[in-house]
C-alpha positions as CSV (number, residue, x, y, z in Angstrom):
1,X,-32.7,-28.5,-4.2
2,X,-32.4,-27.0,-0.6
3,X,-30.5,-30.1,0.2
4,X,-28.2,-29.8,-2.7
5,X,-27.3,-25.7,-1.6
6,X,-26.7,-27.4,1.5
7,X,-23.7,-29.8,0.2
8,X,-22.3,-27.3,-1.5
9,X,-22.0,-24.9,1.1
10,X,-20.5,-26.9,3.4
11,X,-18.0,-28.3,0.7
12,X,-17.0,-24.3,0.4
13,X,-16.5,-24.1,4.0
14,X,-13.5,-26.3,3.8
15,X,-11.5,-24.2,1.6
16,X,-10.8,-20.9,3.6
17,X,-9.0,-18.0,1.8
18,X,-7.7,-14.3,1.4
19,X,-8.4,-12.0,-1.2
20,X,-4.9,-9.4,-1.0
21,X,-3.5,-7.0,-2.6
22,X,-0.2,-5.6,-2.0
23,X,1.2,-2.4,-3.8
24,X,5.4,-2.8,-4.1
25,X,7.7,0.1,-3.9
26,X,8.4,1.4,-7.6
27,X,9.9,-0.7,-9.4
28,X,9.4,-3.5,-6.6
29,X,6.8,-5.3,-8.4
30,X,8.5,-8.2,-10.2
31,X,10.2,-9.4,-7.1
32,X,7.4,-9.6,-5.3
33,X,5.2,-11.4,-7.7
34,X,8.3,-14.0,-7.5
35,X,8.1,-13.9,-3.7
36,X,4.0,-14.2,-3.9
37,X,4.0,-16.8,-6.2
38,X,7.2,-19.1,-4.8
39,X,5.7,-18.9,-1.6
40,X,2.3,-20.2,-2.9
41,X,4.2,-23.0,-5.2
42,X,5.9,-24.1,-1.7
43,X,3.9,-24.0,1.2
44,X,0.2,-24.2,0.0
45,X,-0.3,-27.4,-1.5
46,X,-3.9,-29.0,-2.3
47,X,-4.8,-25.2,-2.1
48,X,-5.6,-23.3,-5.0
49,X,-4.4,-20.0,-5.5
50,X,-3.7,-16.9,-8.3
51,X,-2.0,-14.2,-8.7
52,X,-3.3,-11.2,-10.8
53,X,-2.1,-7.9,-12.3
54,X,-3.4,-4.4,-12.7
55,X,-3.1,-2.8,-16.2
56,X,-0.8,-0.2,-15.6
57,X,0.2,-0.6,-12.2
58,X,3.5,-3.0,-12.4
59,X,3.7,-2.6,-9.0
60,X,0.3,-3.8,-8.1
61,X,-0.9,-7.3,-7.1
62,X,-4.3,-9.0,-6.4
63,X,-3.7,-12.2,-4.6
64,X,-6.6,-15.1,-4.5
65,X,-5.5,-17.7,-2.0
66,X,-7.6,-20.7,-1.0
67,X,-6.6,-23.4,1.2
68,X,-7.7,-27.1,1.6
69,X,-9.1,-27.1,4.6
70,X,-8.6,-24.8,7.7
71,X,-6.2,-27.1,9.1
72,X,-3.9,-26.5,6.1
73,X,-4.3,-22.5,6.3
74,X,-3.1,-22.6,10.0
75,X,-0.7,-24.9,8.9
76,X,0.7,-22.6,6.5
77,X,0.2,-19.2,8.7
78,X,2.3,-21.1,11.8
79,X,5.0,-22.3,9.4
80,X,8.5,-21.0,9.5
81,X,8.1,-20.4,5.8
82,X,5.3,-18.0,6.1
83,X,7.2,-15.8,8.3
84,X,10.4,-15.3,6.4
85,X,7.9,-14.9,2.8
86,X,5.6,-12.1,5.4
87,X,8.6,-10.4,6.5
88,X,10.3,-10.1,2.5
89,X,6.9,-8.8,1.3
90,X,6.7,-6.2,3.9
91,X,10.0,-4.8,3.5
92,X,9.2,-4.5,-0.7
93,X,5.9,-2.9,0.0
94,X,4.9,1.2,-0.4
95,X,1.8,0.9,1.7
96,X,0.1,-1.8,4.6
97,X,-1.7,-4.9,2.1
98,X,-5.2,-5.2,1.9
99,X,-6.0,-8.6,3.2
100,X,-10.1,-9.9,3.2
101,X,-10.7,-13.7,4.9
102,X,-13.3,-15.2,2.2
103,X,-14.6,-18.5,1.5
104,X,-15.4,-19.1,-1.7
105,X,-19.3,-20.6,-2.8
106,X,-18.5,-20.8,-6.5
107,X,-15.7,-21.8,-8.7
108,X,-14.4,-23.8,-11.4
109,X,-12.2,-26.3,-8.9
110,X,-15.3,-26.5,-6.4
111,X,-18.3,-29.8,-6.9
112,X,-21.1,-28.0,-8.1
């Protein structure tokens, strides 16, 4: 059994991620759920990712990203991509994002 916790938390290890959320200017929220979620579609493939709303806040969004390996994360932070997508986001957003480096231990994509 110990050796079994041990697999799986190394398998985790290999998918680093952020848990964000931005709040959008009023009336700001629909374009950047299309920003948040073309971005994701684009530049992190193999990674999983979603994208959540708050009841009553339009303007509101929880971001789970999860990348492939570390590699791919830096891959993706370095890229040209990820620059033009940070710098678009900022400009829609009413306050500075909330953004928490996880790794998950437990989910439905994960060997368990």
């Amino acid at each position: 059994m110990l050796l079994e916790n041990q697999k799986k938390e190394t398998a985790t290890k290999r998918q680093p991620g952020y848990v964000m959320k931005m709040v959008a200017k009023p009336g700001k929220g629909k374009l950047l759920r299309k920003l948040a979620t073309d971005g994701m579609r684009i530049a992190n493939e193999g990674g999983n990712w979603v994208h959540c709303l708050v009841e009553n806040e339009p303007d509101t969004l929880w971001t789970f990203e999860f990348f492939e390996s570390e590699e791919a994360k830096v891959k993706y932070e370095e890229s040209d991509l990820a620059d033009q997508l940070r710098d678009e986001i900022l400009e829609l957003l009413a306050e500075p994002p909330l953004r928490i480096v996880v790794t998950p231990f437990s989910a439905s994509w994960l060997n368990q």
